[in-house]
C-alpha positions in Angstrom: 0.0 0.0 0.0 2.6 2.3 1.2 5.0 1.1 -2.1 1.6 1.8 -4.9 0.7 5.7 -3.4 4.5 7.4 -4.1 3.9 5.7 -8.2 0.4 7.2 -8.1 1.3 10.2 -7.2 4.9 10.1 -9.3 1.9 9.1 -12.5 -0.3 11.9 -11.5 2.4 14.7 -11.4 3.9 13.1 -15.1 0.3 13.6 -16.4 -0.3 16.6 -15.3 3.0 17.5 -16.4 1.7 16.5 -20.2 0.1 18.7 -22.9 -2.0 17.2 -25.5 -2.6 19.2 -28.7 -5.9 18.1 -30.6 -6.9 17.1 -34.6 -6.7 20.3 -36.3 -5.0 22.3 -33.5 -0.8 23.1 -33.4 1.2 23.8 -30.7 3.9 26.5 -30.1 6.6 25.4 -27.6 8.1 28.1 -25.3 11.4 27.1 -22.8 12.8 29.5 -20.6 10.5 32.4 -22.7 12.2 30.9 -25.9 9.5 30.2 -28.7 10.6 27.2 -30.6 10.1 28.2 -34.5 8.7 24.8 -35.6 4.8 24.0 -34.9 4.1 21.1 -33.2 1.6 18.7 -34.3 -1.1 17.2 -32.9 -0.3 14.9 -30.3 0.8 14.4 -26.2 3.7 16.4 -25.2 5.9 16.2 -21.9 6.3 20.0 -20.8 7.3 19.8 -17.2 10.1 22.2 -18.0 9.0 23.9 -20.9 5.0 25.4 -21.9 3.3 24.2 -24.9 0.5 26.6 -25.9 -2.2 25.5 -28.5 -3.7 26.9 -31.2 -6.4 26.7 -33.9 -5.6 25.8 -37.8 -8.9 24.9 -38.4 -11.6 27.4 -40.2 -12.5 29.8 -37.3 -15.0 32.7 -38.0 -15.9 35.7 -36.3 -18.8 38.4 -37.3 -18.6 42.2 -38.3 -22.2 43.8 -36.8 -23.9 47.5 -37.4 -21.4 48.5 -39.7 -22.2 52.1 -41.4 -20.3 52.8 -44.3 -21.0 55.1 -47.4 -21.2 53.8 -50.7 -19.9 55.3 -54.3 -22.7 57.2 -54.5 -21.8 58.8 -51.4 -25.1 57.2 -49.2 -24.4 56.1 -45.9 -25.9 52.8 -45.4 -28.4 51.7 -42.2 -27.2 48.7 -41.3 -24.2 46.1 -42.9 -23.3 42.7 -41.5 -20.6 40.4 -42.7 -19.5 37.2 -41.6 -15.2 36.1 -42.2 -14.3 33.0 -42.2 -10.8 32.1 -42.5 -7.8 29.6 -41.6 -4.2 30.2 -40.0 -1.2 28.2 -41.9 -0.2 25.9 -39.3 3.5 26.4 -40.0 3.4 30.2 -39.6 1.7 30.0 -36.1 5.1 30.5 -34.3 5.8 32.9 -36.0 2.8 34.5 -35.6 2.5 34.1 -31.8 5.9 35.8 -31.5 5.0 38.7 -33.6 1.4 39.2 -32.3 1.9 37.3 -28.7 -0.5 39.9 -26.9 -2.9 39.4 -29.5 -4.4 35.9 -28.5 -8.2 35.1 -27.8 -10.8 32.3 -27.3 -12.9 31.7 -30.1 -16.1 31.4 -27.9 -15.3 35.0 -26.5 -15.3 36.1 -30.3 -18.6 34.8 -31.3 -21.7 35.0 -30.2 -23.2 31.6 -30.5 -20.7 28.0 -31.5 -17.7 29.5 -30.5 -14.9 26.8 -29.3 -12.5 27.4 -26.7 -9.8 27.4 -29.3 -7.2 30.0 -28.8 -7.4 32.2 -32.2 -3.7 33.8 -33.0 -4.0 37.8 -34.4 -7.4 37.6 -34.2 -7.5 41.8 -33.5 -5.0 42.2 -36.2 -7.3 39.7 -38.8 -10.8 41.7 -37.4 -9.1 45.4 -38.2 -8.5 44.6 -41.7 -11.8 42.6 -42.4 -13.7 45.6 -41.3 -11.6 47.9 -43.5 -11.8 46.3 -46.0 -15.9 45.9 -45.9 -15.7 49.4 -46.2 -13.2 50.0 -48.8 -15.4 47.6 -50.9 -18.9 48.8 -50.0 -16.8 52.5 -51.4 -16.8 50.8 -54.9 -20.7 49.7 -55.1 -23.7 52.1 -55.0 -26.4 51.8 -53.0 -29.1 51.7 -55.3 -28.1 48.1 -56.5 -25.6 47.1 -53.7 -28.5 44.6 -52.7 -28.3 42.9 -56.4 -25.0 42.5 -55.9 -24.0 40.2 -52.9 -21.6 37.8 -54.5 -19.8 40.7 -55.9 -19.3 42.4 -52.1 -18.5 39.5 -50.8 -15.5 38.5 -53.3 -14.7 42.2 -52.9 -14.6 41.9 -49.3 -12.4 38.7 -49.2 -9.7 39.5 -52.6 -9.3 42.8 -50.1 -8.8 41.3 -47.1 -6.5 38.5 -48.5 -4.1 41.3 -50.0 -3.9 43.2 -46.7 -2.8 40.6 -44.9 -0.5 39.2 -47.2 0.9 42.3 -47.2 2.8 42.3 -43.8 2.5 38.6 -43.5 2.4 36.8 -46.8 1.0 32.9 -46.2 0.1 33.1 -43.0 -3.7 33.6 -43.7 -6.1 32.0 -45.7 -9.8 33.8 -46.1 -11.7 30.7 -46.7 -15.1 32.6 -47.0 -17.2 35.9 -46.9 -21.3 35.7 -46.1 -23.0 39.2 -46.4 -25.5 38.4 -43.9 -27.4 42.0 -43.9 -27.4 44.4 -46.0 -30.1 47.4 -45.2 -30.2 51.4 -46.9 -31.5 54.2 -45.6 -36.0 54.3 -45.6 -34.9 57.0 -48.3 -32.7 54.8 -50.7 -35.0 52.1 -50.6 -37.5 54.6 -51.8 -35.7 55.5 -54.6 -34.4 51.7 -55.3 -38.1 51.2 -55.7 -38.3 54.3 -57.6 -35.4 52.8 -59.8 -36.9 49.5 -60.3 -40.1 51.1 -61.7 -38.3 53.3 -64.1 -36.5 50.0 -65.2 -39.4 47.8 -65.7 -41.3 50.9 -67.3 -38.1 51.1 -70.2 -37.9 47.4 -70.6 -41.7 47.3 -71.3 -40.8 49.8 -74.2 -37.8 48.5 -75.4 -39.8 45.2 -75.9 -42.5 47.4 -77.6 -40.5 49.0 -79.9 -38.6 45.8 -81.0 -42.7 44.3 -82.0 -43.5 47.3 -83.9 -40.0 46.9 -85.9 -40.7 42.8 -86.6 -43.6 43.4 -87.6 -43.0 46.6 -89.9 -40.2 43.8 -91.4 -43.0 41.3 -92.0 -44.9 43.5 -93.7 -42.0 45.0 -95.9 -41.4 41.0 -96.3 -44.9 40.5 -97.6 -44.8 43.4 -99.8 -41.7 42.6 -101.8 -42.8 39.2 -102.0 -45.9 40.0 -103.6 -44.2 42.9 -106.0 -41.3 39.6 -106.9 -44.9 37.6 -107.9 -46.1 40.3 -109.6 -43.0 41.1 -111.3 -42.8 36.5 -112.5 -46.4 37.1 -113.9 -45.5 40.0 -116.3 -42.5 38.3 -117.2 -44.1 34.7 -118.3 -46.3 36.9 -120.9 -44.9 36.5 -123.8 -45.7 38.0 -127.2 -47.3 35.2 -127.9 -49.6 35.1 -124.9 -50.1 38.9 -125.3 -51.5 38.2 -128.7 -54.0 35.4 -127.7 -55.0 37.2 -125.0 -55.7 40.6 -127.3 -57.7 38.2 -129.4 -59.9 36.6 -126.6 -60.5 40.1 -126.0 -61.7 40.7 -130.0 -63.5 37.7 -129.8 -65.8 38.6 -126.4 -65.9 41.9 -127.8 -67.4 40.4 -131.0 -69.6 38.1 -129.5 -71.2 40.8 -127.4 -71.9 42.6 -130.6 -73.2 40.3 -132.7 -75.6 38.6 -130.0 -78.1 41.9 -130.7 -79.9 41.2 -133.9 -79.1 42.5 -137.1 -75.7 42.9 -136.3 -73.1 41.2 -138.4 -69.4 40.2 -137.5 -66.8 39.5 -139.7 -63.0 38.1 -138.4 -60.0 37.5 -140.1 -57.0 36.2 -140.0 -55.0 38.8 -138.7 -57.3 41.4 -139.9 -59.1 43.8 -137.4 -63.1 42.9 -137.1 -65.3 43.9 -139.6 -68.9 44.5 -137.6 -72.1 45.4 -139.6 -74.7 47.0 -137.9 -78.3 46.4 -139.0 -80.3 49.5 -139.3 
């Protein structure tokens, strides 16, 4: 009994001495306020005489809430929310911690709902440039049809972020994602979106007016010199021949006519014009 509670107690203290570092976490070793440049992996470490801090490299996300900024047309919007999403290179985390060490937070103190108590590494630094660069983009957009454009905010949003922060620390982050969540206008600039979508519908409904009247002023043209093309065939297959039996079908109704009123005589020859005697 006496021999078993000095290795229970020697087990407890090498346990407790032990850091474990989960799936999809890294771990930044620090001895004697050293920090070790190479991430750890996950995994159980013995750090009775040294500290083993872990981070997140998974997808961590945060929100930017009640956001104000003015669009290109110089309108000030009500009301803009954004979701970031976005991933630490594990390999750059030591880095990282040694370059923004006071910079360090939960996840769960971040968020306001499914938060993890994953410690986040320049998570200030990464929320500063996010919200910058929401309102560098929202700058380029007007307000009247920012809400038609979502996707285009959003890849604004996240192409901006992305070059920020590869400016000062090229690598190290990845923007996985941007969600514009809300997106509301002044009561006034919805009134004149409104205003603007009228106006819109009222010129398309023209425009498609317009293009009938010109099809069917080109049918009708069609038709026309369709019918002038026939016309223009018939005169053509009358020959001289034709012209001459039709001038004497004509003679010869003209004749008959005549000579069906008694006493009236009609003579026709070959060639010759018609001789008609009229009875008196």
């Amino acid at each position: 009994m006496n021999f078993r509670t000095p290795l229970l107690l020697a087990l407890t203290a090498a346990l407790a001495a032990c850091t474990q570092i989960d799936t999809g976490n890294v771990g930044v070793e620090r001895t004697l306020g050293k920090v070790s440049p190479e991430a750890l992996p996950p995994g159980v470490y013995f750090s009775l005489f040294k500290t083993v801090d872990e981070f997140s490299a998974k997808e961590v996300s945060f929100q930017l809430n009640d956001m104000t900024p003015k669009s290109r047309d110089n309108l000030t919007m009500k009301d803009v929310d954004i979701d970031i999403y976005f991933k630490v290179n594990p390999a750059a985390v030591p880095g990282l911690y040694t370059k923004y060490q006071g910079d360090v937070v939960r996840h769960k103190d971040v968020v306001r709902e499914g938060g993890t108590k994953d410690k986040v590494i320049a998570y200030s630094r990464v929320s500063r440039e996010a919200r910058e660069a929401v309102y560098k983009s929202i700058a380029q957009l007007d307000a009247t049809t920012m809400h038609t454009k979502r996707s285009e905010l959003a890849e604004l949003v996240r192409s901006g972020l992305q070059s920020e922060l590869d400016a000062n620390d090229k690598g190290a982050f990845v923007i996985t994602a941007v969600n514009v969540r809300n997106l509301l206008t002044d009561p006034a600039i919805e009134a004149a979106i409104r205003q603007r979508a009228e106006t819109d519908q009222a010129i398309e409904k023209k425009r498609k007016e317009i293009e009938l009247a010109k099809a069917e002023a080109e049918r009708l043209i069609v038709e026309a010199e369709g019918q002038a093309k026939a016309n223009q065939i018939v005169s053509a297959s009358l020959t001289p021949a034709l012209k001459e039996i039709k001038l004497a079908e004509l003679q010869r109704d003209a004749a008959i006519a005549i000579a069906s009123k008694q006493g009236n005589t009609v003579l026709l020859g070959g060639g010759a014009q018609p001789l008609i005697n009229v009875g008196k």
